[in-house]
TORPA-4810 file (N, C-alpha, C, O; in nm, 3 decimals):
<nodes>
NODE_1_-1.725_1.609_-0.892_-1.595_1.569_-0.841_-1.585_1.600_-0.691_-1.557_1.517_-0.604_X
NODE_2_-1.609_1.713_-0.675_-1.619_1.738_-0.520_-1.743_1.642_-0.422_-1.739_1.649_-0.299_X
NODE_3_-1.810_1.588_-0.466_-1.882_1.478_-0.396_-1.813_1.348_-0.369_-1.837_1.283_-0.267_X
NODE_4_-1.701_1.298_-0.490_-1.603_1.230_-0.461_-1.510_1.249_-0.363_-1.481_1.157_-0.286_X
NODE_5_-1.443_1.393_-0.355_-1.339_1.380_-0.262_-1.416_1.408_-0.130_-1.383_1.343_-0.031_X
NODE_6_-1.512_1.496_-0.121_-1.556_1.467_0.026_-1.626_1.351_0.069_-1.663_1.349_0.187_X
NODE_7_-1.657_1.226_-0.027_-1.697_1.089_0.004_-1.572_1.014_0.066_-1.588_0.925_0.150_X
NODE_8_-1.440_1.056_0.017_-1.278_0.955_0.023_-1.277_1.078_0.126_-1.168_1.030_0.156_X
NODE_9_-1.286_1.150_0.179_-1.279_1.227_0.326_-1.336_1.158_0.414_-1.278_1.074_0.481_X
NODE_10_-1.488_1.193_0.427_-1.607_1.108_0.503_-1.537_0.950_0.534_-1.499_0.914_0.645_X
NODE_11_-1.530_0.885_0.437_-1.491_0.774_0.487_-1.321_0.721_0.530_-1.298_0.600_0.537_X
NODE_12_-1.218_0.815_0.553_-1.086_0.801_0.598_-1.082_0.864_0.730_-0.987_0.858_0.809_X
NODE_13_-1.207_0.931_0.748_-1.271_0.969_0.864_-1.342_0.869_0.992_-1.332_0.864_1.115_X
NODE_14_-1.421_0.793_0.882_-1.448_0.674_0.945_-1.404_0.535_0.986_-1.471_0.447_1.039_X
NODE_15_-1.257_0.534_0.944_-1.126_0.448_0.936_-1.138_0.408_1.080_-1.157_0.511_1.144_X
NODE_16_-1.135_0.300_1.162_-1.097_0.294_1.316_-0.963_0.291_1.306_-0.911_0.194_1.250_X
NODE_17_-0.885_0.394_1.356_-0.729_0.347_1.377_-0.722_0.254_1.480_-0.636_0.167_1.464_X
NODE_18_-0.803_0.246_1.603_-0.738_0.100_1.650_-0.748_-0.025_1.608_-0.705_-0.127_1.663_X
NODE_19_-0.830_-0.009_1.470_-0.798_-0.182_1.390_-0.617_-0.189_1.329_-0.575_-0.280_1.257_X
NODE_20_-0.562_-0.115_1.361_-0.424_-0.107_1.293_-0.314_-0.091_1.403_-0.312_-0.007_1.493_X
NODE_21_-0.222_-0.188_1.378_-0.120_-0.143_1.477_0.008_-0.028_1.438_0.111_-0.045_1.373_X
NODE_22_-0.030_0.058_1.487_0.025_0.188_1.464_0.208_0.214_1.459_0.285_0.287_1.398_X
NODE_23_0.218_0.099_1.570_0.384_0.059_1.619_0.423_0.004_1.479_0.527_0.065_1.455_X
NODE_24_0.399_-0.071_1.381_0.448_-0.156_1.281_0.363_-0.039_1.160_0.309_-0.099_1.066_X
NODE_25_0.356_0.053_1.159_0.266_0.179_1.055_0.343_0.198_0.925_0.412_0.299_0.917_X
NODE_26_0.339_0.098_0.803_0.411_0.108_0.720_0.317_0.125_0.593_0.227_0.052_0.634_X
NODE_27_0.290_0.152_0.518_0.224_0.192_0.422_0.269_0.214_0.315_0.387_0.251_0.312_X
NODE_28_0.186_0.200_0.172_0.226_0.306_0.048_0.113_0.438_0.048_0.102_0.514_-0.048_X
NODE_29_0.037_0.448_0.170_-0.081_0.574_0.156_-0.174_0.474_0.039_-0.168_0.367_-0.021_X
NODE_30_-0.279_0.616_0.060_-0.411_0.549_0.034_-0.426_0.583_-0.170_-0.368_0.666_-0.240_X
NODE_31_-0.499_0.508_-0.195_-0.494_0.494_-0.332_-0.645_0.514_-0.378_-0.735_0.433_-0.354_X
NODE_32_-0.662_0.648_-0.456_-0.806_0.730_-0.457_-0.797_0.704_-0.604_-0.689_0.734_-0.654_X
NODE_33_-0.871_0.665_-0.669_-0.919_0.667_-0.782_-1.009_0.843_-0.845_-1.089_0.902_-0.772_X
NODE_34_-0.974_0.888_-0.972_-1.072_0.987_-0.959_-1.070_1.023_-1.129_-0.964_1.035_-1.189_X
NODE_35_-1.165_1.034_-1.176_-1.179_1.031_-1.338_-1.134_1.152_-1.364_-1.143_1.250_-1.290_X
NODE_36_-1.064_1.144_-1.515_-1.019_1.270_-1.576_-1.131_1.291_-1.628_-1.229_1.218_-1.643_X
NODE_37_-1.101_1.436_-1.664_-1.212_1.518_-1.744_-1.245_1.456_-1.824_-1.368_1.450_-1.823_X
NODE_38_-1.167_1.356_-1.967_-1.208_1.306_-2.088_-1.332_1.197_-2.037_-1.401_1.150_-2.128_X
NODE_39_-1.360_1.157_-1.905_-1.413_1.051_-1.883_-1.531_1.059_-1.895_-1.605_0.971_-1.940_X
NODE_40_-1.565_1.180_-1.853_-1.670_1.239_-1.849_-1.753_1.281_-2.024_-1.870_1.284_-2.061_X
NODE_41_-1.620_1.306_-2.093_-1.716_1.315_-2.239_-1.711_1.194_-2.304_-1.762_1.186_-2.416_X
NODE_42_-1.669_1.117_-2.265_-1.638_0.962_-2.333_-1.783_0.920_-2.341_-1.863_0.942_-2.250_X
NODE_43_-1.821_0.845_-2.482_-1.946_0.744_-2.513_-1.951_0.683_-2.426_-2.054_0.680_-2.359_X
NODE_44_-1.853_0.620_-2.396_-1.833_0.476_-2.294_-1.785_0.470_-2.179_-1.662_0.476_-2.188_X
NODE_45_-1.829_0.460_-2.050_-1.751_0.435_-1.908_-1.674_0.348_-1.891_-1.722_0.236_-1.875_X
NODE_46_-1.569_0.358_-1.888_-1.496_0.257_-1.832_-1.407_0.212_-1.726_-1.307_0.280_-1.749_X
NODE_47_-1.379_0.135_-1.616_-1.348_0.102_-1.506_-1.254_0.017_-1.511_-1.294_-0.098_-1.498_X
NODE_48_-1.107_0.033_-1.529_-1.007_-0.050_-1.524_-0.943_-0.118_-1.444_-0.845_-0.056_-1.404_X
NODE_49_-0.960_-0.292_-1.370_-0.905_-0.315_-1.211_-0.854_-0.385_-1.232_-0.883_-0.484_-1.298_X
NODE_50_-0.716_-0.344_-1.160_-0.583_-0.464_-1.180_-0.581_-0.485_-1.036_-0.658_-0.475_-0.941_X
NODE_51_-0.434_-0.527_-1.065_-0.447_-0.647_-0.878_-0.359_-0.563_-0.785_-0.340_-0.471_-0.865_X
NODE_52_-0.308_-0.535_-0.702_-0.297_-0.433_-0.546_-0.160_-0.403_-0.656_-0.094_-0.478_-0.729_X
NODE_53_-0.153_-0.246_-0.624_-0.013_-0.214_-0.638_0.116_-0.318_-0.563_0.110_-0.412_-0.483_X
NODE_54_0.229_-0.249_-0.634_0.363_-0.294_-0.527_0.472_-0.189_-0.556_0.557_-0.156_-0.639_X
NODE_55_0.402_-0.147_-0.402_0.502_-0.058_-0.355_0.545_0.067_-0.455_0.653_0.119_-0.481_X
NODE_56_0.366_0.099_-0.511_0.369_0.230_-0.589_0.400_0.361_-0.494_0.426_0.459_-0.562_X
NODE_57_0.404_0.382_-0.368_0.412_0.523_-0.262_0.501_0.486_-0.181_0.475_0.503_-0.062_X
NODE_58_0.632_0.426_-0.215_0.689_0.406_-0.092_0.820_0.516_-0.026_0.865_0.537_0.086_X
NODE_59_0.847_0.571_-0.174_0.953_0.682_-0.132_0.924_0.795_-0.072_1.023_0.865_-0.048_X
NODE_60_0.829_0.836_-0.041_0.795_0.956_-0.003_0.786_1.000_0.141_0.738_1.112_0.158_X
NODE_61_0.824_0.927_0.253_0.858_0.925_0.367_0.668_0.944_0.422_0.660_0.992_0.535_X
NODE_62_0.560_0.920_0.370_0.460_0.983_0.419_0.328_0.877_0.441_0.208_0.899_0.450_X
NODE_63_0.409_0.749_0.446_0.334_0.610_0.463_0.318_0.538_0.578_0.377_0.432_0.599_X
NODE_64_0.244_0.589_0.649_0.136_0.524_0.741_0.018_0.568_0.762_-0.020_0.680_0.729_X
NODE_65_-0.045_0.490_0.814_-0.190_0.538_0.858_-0.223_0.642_0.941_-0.323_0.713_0.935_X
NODE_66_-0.118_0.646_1.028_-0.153_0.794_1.117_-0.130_0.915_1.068_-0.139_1.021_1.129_X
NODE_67_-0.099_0.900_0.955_-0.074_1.015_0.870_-0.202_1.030_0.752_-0.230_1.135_0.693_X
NODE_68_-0.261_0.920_0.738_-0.362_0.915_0.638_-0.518_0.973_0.682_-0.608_1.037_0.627_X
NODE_69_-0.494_0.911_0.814_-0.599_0.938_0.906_-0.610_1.068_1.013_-0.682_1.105_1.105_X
NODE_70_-0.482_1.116_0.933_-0.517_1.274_1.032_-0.425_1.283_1.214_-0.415_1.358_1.311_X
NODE_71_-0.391_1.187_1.178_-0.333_1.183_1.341_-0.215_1.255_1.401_-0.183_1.278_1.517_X
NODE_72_-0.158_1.286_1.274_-0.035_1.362_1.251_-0.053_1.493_1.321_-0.173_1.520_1.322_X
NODE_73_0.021_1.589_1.381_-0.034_1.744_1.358_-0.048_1.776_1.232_-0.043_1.696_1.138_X
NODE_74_-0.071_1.920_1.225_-0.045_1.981_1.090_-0.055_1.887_0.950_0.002_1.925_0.849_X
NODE_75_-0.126_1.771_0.952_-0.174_1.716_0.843_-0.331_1.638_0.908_-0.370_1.579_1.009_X
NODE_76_-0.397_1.697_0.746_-0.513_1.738_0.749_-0.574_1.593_0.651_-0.493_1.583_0.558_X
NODE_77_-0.656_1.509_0.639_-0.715_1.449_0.591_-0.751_1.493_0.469_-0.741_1.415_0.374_X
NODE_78_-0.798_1.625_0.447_-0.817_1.696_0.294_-0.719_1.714_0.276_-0.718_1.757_0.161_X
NODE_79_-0.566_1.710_0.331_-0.419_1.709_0.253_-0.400_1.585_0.197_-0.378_1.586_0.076_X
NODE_80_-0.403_1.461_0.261_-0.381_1.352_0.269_-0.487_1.312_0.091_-0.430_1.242_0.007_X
NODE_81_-0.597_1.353_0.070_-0.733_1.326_-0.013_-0.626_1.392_-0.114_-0.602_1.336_-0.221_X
NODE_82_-0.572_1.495_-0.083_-0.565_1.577_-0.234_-0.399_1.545_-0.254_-0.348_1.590_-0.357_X
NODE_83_-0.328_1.484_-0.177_-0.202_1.411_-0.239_-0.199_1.340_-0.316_-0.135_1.325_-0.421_X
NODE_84_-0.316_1.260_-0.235_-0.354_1.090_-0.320_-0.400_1.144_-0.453_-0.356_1.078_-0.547_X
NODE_85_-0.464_1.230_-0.482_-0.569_1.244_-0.633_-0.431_1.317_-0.730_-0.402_1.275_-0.842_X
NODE_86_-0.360_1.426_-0.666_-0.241_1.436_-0.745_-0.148_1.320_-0.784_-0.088_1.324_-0.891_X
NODE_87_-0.135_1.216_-0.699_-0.050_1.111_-0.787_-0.100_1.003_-0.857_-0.030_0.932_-0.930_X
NODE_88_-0.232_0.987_-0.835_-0.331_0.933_-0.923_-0.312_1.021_-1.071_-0.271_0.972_-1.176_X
NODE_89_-0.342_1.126_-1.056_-0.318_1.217_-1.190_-0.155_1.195_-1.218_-0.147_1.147_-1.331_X
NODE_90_-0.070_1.206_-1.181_0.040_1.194_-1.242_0.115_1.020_-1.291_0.232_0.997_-1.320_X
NODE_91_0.006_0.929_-1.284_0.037_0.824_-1.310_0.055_0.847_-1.472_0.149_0.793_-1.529_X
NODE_92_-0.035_0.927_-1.540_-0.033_0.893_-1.655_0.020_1.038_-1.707_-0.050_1.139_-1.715_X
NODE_93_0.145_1.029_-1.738_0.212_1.150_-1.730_0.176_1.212_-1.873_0.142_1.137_-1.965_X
NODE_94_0.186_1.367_-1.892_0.131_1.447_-1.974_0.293_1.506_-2.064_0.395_1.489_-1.997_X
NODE_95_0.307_1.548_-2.158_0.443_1.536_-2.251_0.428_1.728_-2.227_0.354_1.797_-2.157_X
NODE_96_0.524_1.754_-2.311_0.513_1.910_-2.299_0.433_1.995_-2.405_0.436_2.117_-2.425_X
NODE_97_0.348_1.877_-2.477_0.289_1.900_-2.598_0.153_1.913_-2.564_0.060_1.969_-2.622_X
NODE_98_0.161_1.848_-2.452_0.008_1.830_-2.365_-0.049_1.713_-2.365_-0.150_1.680_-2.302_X
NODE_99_0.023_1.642_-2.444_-0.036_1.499_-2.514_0.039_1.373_-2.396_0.139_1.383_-2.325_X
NODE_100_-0.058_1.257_-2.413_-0.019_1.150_-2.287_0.086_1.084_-2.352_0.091_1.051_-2.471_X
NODE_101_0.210_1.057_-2.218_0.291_0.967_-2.274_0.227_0.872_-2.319_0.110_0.867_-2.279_X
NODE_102_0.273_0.763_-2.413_0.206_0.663_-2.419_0.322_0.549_-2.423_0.285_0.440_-2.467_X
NODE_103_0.445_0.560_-2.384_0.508_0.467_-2.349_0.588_0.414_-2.195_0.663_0.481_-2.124_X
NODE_104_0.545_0.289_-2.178_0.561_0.258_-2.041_0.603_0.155_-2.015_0.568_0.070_-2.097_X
NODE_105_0.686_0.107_-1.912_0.745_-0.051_-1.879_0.636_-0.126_-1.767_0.684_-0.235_-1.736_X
NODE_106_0.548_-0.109_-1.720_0.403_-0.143_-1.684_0.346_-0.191_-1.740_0.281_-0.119_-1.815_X
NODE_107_0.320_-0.343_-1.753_0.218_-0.429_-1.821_0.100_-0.390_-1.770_0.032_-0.487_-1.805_X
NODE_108_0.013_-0.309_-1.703_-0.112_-0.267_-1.680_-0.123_-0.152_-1.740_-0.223_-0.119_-1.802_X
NODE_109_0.007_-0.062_-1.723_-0.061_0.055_-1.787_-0.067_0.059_-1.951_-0.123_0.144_-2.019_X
NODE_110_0.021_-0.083_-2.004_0.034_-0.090_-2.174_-0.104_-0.153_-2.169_-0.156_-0.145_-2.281_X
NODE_111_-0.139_-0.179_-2.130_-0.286_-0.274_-2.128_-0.379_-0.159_-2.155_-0.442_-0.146_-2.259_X
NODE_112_-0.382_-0.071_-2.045_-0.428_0.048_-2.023_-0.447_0.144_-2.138_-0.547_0.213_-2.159_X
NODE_113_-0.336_0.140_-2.209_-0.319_0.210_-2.355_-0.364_0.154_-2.470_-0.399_0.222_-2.567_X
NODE_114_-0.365_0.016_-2.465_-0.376_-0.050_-2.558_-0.575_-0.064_-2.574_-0.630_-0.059_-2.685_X
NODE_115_-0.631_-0.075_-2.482_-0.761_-0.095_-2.441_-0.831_0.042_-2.489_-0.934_0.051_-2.555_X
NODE_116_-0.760_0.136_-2.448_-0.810_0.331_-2.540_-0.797_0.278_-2.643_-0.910_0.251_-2.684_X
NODE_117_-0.684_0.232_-2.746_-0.650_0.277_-2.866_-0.749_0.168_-2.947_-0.776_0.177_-3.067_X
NODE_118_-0.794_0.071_-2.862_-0.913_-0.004_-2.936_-1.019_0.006_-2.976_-1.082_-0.033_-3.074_X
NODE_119_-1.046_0.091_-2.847_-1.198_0.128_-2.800_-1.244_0.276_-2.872_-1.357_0.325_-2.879_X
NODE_120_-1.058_0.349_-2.943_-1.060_0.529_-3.005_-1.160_0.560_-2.915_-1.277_0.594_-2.930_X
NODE_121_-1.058_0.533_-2.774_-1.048_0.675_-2.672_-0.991_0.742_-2.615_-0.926_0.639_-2.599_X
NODE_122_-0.930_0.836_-2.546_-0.797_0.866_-2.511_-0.830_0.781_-2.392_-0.940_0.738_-2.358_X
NODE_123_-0.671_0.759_-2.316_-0.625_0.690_-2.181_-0.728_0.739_-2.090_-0.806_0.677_-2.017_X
NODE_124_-0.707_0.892_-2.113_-0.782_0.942_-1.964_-0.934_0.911_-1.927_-0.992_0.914_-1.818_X
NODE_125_-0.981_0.878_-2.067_-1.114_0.893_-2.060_-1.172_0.729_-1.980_-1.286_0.683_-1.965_X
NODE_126_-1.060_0.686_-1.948_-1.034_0.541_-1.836_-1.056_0.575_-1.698_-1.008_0.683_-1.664_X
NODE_127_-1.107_0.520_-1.626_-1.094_0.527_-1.493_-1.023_0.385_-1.466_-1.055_0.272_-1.505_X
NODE_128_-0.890_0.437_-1.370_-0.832_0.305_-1.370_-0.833_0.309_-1.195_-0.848_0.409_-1.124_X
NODE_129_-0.804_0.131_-1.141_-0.828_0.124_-1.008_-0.739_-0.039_-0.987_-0.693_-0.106_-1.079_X
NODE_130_-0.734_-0.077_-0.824_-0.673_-0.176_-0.795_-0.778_-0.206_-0.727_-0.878_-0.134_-0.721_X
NODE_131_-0.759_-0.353_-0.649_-0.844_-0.459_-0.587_-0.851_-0.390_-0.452_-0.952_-0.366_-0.387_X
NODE_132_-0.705_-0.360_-0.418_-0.708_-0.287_-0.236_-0.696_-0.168_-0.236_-0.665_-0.120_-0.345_X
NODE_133_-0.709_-0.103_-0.158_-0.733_0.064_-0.127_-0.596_0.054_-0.067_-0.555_0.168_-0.092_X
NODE_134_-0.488_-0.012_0.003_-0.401_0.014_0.073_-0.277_-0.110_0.031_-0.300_-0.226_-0.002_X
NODE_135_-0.202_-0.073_0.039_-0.043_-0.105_0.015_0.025_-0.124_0.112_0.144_-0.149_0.100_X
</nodes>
C-alpha cells in the first residue's frame, strides 16, 4: 500500500501547474483509488470503472489544484494523498456493526453491490475507479 501512495505522491508531484489556469482553480480534488484489505484476500481481482464523478468533492472548500499540488502553505501533498484515500474509504460507509451499508441511491454503487453479491464477495474486496482522475 505504501508503494501506492508514494506512486499518487511522485506523480501529483509531477503535475505541471502551469498547464492549468490557476485564476479559474475549481475542482472536486483528486480522486485516488486504493484497495481495501478484503481485496487483497479475494480469489478474484476486480477493477470497477464508471464514468467521471459529478461533483463528488465539492463541499469542502478544498478544490483546486493549488491545493492538490502543494502550492498552498501549510498543505502538504502527503495531506492532500491521505484526504483523498480517506474519502475513497468512506464512500462505502461501514454500519456500527462493522458491516457495509449496503443501501444506496447511486446506480454505480447498487451495481457495485450487486456485482459482490454475485460474484459472493464482499463490496470491499472491489476496487472501484472513474475514467478521470479530476472533477
Amino acid at each position: 500500500m505504501e508503494k501506492l501512495l508514494d506512486a499518487y505522491k511522485r506523480i501529483l508531484q509531477e503535475v505541471d501547474a502551469q498547464s492549468f489556469n490557476l485564476n479559474e482553480d475549481k475542482y472536486s480534488g483528486v480522486f485516488l483509488p486504493v484497495p481495501f484489505e478484503e481485496y487483497w484476500h479475494s480469489p478474484i481481482k476486480i477493477m470497477l470503472v464508471g464514468r467521471e464523478t459529478a461533483g463528488w468533492n465539492t463541499l469542502n472548500g478544498k478544490n483546486t489544484i493549488s491545493r492538490v499540488l502543494g502550492l498552498i502553505p501549510d498543505v502538504t501533498i502527503g495531506q492532500v494523498v491521505e484526504e483523498a484515500v480517506d474519502r475513497y474509504r468512506n464512500h462505502l460507509p461501514v454500519q456500527n456493526d462493522g458491516t457495509t451499508n449496503l443501501k444506496s441511491r447511486s446506480r454505480f454503487t447498487q451495481y457495485h453491490f450487486r456485482l459482490a453479491r454475485e460474484l459472493n464477495i464482499l463490496p470491499q474486496a472491489i476496487v472501484y475507479a472513474n475514467l478521470l482522475a479530476w472533477d
